[in-house]
Structure formats: structure tokens, C-alpha cells
C-alpha positions as a Markdown table, in Angstrom:
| # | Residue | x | y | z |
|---|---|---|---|---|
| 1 | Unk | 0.0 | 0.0 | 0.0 |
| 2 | Unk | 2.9 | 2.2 | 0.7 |
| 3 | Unk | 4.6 | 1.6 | -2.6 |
| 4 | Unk | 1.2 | 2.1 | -4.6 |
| 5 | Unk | 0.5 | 5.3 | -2.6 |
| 6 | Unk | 4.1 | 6.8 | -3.5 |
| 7 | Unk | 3.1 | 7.0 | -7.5 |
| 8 | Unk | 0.7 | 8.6 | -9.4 |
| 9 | Unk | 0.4 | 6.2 | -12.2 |
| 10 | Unk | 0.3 | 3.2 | -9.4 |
| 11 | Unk | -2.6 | 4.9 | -7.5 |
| 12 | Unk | -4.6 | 4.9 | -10.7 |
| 13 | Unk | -4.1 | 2.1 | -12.0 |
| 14 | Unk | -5.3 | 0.6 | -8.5 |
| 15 | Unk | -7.9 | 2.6 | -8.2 |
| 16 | Unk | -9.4 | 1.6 | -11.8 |
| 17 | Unk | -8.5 | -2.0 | -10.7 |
| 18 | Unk | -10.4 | -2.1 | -7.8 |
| 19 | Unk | -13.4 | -0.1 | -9.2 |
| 20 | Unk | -13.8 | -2.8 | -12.2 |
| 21 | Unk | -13.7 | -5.5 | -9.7 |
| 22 | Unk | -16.3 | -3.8 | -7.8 |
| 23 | Unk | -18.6 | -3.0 | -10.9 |
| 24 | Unk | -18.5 | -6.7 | -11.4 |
| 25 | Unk | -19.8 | -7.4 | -7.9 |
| 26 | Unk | -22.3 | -4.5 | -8.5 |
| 27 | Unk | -23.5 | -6.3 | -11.4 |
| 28 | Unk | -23.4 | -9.7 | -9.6 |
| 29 | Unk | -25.7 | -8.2 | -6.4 |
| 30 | Unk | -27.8 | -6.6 | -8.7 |
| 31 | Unk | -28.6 | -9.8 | -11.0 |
| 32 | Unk | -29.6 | -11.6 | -7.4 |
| 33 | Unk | -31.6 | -8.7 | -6.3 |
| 34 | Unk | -33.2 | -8.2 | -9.4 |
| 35 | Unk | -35.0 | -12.0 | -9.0 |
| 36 | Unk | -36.8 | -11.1 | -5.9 |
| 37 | Unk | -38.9 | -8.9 | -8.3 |
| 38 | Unk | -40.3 | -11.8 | -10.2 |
| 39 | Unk | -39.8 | -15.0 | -8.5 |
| 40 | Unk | -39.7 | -15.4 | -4.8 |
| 41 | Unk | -37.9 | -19.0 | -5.2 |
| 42 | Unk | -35.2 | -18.4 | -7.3 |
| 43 | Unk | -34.3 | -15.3 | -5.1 |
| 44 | Unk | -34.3 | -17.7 | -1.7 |
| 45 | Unk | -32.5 | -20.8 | -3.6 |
| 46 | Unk | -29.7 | -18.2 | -4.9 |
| 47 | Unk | -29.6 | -16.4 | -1.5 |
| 48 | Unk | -29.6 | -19.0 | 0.4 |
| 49 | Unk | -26.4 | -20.5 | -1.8 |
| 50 | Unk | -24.4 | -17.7 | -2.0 |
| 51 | Unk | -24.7 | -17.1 | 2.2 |
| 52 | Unk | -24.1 | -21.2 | 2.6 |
| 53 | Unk | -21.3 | -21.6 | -0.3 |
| 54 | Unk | -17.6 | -22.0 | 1.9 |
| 55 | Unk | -15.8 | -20.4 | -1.1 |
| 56 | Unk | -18.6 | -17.5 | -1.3 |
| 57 | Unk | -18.5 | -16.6 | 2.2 |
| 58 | Unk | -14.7 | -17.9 | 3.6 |
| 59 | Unk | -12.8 | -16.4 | 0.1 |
| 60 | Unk | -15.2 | -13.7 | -2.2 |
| 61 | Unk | -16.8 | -12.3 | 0.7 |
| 62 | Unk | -13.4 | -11.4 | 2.5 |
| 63 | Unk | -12.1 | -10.0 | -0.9 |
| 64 | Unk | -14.7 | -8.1 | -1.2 |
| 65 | Unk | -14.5 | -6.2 | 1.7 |
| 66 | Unk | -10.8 | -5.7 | 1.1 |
| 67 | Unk | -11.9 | -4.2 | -2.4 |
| 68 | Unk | -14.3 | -2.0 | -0.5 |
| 69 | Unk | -11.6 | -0.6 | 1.5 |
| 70 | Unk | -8.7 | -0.5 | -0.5 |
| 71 | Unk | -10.9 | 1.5 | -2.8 |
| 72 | Unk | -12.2 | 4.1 | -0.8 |
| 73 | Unk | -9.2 | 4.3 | 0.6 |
| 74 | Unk | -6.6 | 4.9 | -2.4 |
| 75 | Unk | -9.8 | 7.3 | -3.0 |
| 76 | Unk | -9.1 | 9.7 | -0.4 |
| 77 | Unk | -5.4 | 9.4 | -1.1 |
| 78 | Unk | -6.0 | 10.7 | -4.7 |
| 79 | Unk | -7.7 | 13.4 | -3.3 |
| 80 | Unk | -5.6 | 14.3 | -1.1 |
| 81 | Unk | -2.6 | 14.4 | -3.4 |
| 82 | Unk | -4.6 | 16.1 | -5.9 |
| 83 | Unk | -5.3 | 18.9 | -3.4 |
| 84 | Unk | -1.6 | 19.4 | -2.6 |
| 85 | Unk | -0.9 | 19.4 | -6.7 |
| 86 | Unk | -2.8 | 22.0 | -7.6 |
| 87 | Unk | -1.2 | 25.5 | -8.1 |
| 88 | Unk | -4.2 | 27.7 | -8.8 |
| 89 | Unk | -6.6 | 28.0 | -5.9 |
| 90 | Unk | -9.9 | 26.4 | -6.1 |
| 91 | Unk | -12.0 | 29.7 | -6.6 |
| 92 | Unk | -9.5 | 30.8 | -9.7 |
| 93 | Unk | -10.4 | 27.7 | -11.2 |
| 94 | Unk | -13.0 | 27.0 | -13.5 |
| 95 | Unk | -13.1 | 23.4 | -13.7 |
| 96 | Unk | -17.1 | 23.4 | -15.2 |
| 97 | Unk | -14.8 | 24.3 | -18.7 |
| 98 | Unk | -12.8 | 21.4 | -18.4 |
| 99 | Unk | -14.4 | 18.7 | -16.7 |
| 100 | Unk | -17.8 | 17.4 | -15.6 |
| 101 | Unk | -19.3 | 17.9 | -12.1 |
| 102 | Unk | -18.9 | 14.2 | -11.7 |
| 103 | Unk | -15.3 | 14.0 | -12.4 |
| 104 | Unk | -14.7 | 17.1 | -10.0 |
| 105 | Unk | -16.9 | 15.6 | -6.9 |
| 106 | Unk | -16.0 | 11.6 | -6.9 |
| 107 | Unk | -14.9 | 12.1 | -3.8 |
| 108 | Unk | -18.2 | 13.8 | -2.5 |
| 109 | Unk | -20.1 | 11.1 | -4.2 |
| 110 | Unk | -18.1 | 8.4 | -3.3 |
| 111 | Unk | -18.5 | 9.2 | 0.4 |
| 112 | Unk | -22.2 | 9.7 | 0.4 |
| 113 | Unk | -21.7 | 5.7 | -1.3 |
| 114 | Unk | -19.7 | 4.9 | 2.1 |
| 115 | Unk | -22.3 | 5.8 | 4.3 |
| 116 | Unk | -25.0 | 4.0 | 2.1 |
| 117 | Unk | -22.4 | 1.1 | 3.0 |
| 118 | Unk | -22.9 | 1.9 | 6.2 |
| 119 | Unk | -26.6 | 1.5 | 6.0 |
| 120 | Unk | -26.7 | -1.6 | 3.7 |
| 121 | Unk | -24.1 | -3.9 | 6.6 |
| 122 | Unk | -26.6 | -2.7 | 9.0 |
| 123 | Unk | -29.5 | -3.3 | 7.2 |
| 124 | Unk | -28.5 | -6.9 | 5.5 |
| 125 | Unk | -25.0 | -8.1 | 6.6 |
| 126 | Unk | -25.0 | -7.7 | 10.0 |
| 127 | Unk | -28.2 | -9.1 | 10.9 |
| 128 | Unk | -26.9 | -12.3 | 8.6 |
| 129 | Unk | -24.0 | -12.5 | 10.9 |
| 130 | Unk | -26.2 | -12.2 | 13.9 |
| 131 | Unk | -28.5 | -14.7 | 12.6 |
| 132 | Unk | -26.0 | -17.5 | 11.7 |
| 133 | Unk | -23.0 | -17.1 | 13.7 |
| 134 | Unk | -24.2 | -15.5 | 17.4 |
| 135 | Unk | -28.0 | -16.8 | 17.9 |
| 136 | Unk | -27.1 | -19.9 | 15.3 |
| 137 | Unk | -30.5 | -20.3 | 14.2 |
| 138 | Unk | -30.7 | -23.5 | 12.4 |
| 139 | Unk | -30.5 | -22.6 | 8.9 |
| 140 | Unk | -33.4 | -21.8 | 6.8 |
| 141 | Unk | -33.8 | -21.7 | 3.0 |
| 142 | Unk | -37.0 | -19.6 | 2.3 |
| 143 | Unk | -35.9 | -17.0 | 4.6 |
| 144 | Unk | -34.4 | -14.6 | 2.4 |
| 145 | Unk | -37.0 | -13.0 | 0.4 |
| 146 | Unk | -39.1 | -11.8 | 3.7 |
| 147 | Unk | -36.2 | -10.7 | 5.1 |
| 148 | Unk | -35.4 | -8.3 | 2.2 |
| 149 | Unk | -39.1 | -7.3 | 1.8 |
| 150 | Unk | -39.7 | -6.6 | 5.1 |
| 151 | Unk | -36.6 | -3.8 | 5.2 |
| 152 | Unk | -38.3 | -1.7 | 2.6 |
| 153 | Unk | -42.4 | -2.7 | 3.0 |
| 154 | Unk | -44.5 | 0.4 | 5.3 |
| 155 | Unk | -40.9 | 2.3 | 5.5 |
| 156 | Unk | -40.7 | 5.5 | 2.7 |
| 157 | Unk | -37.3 | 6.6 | 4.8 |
| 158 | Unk | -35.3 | 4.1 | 4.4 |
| 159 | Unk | -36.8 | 3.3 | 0.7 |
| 160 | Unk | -35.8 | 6.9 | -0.1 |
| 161 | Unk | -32.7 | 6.8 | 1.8 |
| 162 | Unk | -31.7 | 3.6 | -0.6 |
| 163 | Unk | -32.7 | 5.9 | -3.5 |
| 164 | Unk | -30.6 | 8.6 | -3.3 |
| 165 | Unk | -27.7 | 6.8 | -2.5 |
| 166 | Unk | -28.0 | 4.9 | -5.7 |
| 167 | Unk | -28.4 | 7.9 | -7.9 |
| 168 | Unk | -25.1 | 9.1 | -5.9 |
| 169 | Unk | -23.7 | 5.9 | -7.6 |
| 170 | Unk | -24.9 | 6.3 | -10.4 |
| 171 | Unk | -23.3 | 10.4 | -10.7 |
| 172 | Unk | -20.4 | 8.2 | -9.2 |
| 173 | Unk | -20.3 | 5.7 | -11.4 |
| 174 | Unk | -20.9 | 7.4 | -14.9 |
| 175 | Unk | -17.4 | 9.6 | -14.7 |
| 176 | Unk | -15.5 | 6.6 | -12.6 |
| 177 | Unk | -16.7 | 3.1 | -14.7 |
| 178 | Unk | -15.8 | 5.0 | -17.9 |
| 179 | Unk | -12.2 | 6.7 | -16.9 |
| 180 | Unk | -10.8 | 3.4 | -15.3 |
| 181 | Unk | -10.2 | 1.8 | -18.5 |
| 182 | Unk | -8.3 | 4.5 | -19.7 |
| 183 | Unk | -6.2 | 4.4 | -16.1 |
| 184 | Unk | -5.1 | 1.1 | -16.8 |
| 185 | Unk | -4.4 | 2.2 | -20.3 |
| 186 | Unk | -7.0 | 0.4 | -22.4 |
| 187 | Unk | -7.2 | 2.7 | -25.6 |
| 188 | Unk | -7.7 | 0.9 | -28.8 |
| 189 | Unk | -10.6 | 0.5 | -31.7 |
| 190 | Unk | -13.3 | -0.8 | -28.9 |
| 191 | Unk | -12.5 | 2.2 | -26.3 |
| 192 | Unk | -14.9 | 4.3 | -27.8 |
| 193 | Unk | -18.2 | 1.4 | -27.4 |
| 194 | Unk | -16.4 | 0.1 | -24.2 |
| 195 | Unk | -17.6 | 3.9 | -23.1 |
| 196 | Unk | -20.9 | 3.9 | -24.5 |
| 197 | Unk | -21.3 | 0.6 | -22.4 |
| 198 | Unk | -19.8 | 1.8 | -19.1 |
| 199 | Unk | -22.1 | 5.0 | -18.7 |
| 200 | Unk | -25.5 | 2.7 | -20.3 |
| 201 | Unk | -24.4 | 1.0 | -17.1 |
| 202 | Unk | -23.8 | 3.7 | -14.8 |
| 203 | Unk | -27.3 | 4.3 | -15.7 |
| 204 | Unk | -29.0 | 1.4 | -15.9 |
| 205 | Unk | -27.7 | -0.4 | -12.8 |
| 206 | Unk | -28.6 | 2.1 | -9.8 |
| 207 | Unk | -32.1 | 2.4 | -11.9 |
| 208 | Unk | -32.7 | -0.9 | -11.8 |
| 209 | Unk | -31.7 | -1.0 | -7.7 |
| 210 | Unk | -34.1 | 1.8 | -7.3 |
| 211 | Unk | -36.9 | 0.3 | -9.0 |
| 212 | Unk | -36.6 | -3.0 | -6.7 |
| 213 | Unk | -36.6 | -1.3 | -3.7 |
| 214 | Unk | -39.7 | 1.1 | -4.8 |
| 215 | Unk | -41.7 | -2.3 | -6.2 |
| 216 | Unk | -41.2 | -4.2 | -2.7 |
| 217 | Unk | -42.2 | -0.8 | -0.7 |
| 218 | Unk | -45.3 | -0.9 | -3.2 |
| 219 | Unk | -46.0 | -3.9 | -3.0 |
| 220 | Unk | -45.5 | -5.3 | 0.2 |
């Protein structure tokens, strides 16, 4: 981390390497989530292998939270060194003519995505840990889908809470998904539809997150 943090290149190239990873999981969770919409079943028998599955939980599930971290982290040290790098002062520089708002504010964004993360382990992982590891409730399959329905039915707060954070992604997402392959210096004949496809995701994605948490607080 110390070597990484020393070079400019070498933070960016870990930062875009640790955001791809985590767009992958983002499209992963959001595939799973996605089948609660239209099929209670499928949603518990994924669930329920995903939180049983010894390499899931004892290898991806431990990486992933490293991601999580290491991202955030190499994050704030970008903007930090940024900060320090820049010779005209904030207020002589007008960075709407050269960049977007996104591009200027990841940082912003990307901590109002912390706290949603924040929100989220309380709301899902915790309470799983609780469940299986401290009260070791003997281990039930169909559990899943009530659970997650029950977090967002009767509760507009916490449904709107959910919502903003994801369109905080999404500003997050649409500047961050599409730089990283340049970062790790991806520029050839497909960069330009390799774009098109990152900010169609950006979009797309939180969207679709929004609209499962607004049709189980319909619904339910």
C-alpha cells in the first residue's frame, strides 16, 4: 500500500482496478436482487447458496471487503494528493470548462456511497452474521425474500434513503466506470463502445436497484 501510494500512475491504476472488480460485484448483487422482483424461489435458492457456499463466504466475501476498503481508501489518497498538486486555488479555477461535475466531486459522491455502505451492513450483513454465527438459528432456505421485503415494505425513509444513495452511484459511477479503463491504459478500436457501455451501465444499474426497492415498498 505504501509503494502504490508513493506514484501517481500506481494509484490509478489501482484505483481503476479495484473499481472494475467492484462493478462486477455490483452487477453480480444486482442480477440476485433483481430475481426477488419476479420470482420469490429463485431469489431464496440463490440467496440462500451464496450465504451457505464456503468459497462465497470464507474467500469472495473477504475479498470483497478488502476491495471495499482499499478503494475508498486509495480514493481519499487521490484526493488528497490532488489537493496538494494543484497551483491555482480552487475559486481561480474554473473546472465546469474542463471537466464534468462528476469528475470534480468523486470524492463527495463516493462518500455519500460509504455511508449508504454503512446503511446496507446494517441493514443486511450484520443481521446475517447475527442470525448465523451469534444466535445460530438453524439454517433456513426460504428465509431470504421476507427478510429483504420486510426492510423496505411500510418504511418510505429508508426506501428513499436507498434511492438517493444509488443515484449518488450512479453520478459516481458514470465519470469513474468509464475513466478506469483508460487508467489502466486500455485505448484501442473498442474504447470508444467500451464507453458507451460503461455510462449505459452507470445508468442502468442504480435504476434498476431503485426500482426493486420502490416495487417491494409498493407492493408489500
Amino acid at each position: 500500500m505504501s509503494g502504490i501510494s508513493k506514484t501517481s500512475i500506481a494509484r490509478k491504476f489501482a484505483m481503476a482496478l479495484s473499481g472494475l472488480f467492484l462493478v462486477l460485484f455490483l452487477a453480480q448483487h444486482f442480477t440476485i436482487n433483481f430475481t426477488s422482483v419476479f420470482s420469490e424461489d429463485t431469489f431464496n435458492e440463490i440467496s440462500h447458496f451464496m450465504g451457505t457456499n464456503f468459497l462465497v463466504q470464507a474467500v469472495l466475501q473477504p475479498v470483497l471487503i478488502f476491495g471495499v476498503v482499499f478503494h475508498f481508501i486509495m480514493g481519499f489518497i487521490l484526493e488528497i494528493q490532488n489537493n496538494k498538486a494543484r497551483v491555482v486555488k480552487y475559486k481561480k479555477y474554473s473546472g465546469g470548462a474542463n471537466s464534468s461535475w462528476m469528475s470534480r466531486n468523486m470524492i463527495f459522491s463516493g462518500a455519500v456511497i460509504l455511508l449508504f455502505l454503512g446503511l446496507h451492513f446494517y441493514d443486511f450483513w450484520f443481521p446475517e452474521i447475527v442470525h448465523k454465527y451469534i444466535e445460530s438459528h438453524p439454517e433456513d432456505p426460504t428465509r431470504y425474500y421476507s427478510e429483504t421485503v420486510a426492510k423496505f415494505a411500510g418504511d418510505p425513509i429508508r426506501t428513499g434513503l436507498y434511492a438517493i444513495s444509488f443515484i449518488f452511484l450512479m453520478l459516481h459511477l458514470l465519470h469513474g466506470f468509464a475513466s478506469s479503463f483508460q487508467s489502466i491504459g486500455f485505448n484501442n478500436k473498442y474504447s470508444r463502445a467500451l464507453t458507451v457501455f460503461a455510462k449505459a451501465f452507470a445508468v442502468v444499474i442504480p435504476l434498476g436497484f431503485i426500482f426493486i426497492a420502490v416495487f417491494h415498498y409498493i407492493n408489500n
